[in-house]
C-alpha positions in Angstrom: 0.0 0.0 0.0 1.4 3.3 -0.8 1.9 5.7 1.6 0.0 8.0 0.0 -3.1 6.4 -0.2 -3.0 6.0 3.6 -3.2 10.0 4.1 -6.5 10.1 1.7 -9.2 11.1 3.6 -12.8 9.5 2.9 -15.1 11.9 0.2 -17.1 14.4 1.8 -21.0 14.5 1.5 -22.5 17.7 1.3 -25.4 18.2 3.3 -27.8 21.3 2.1 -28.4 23.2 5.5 -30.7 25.8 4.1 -30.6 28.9 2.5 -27.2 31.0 3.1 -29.7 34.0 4.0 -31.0 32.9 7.2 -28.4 33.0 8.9 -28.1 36.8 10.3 -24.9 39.0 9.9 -22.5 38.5 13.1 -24.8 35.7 14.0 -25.4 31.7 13.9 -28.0 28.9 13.2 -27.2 25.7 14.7 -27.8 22.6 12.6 -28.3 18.9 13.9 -26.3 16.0 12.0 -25.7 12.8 12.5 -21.9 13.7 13.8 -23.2 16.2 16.2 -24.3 19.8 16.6 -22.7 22.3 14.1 -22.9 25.7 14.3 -22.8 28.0 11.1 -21.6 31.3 11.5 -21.8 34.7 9.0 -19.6 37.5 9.8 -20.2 41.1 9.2 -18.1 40.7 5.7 -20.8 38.2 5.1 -18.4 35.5 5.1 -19.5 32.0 6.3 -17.9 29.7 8.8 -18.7 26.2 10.2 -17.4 24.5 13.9 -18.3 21.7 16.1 -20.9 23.6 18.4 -19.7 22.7 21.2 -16.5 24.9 23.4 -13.7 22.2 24.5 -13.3 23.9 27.9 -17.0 23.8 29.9 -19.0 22.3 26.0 -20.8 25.8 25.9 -22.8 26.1 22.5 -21.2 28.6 20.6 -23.6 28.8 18.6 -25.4 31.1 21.3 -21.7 33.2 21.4 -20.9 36.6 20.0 -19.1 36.5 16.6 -16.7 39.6 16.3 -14.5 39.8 13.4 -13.5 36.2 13.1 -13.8 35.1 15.9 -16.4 33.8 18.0 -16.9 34.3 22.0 -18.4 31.4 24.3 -21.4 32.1 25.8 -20.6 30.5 28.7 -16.4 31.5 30.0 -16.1 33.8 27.2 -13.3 31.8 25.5 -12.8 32.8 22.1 -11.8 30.9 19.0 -10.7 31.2 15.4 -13.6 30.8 13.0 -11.2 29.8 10.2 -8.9 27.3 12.4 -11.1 26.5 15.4 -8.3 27.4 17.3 -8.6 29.4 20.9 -7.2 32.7 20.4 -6.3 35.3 22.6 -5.0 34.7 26.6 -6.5 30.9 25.9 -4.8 30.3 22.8 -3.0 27.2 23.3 -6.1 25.5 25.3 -7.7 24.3 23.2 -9.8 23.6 19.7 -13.3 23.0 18.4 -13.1 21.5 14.9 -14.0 23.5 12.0 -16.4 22.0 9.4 -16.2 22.2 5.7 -18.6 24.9 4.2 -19.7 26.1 0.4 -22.3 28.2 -0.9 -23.9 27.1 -3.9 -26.8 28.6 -5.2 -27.6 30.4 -2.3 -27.7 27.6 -0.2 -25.5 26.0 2.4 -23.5 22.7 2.2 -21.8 21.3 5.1 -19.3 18.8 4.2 -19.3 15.5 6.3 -17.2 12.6 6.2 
């Protein structure tokens, strides 16, 4: 077996989540999947971002944070992570993740890609 082909990751499904619309500027819908609770996230710049809903220190739902910039805020210590990178950011970077979730946009719609 090459190495190579041990690196390939499974395809992705795309799952339509709804229309890119309804979810409001600096603000988040949460959708249910069957790998969990994912929150989608539009920035003022109207640019879209998908993460686990769930914070890795207390499992706030940061769905119900505060985006600024690119960043999002939990709504329960006040963590804050990277949209892009999941990353915490700030005095907790280093602590922690929450894993980001492939996005498109497609005709107006939504696509969450799942493994």
């Amino acid at each position: 077996m090459s190495g190579d082909l041990a690196l390939q990751r499974p395809p992705l499904t795309w799952l339509d989540v709804g229309a890119a619309a309804d979810v409001p500027f600096q603000g988040a819908r949460r959708v249910e999947t069957d790998k969990g609770a994912i929150a989608v996230f539009r920035t003022v710049d109207n640019d879209y971002y998908a993460v686990m809903d769930k914070c890795p220190h207390k499992g706030g739902p940061l769905s119900e944070g505060i985006v600024h910039g690119r960043h999002i805020a939990c709504p329960l210590h006040n963590w804050s992570f990277s949209l892009e990178t999941g990353e915490a950011v700030g005095a907790d970077a280093g602590k922690g993740c929450t894993p980001t979730v492939p996005l498109k946009i497609e005709n107006a719609r939504i696509f969450l890609g799942l493994c």
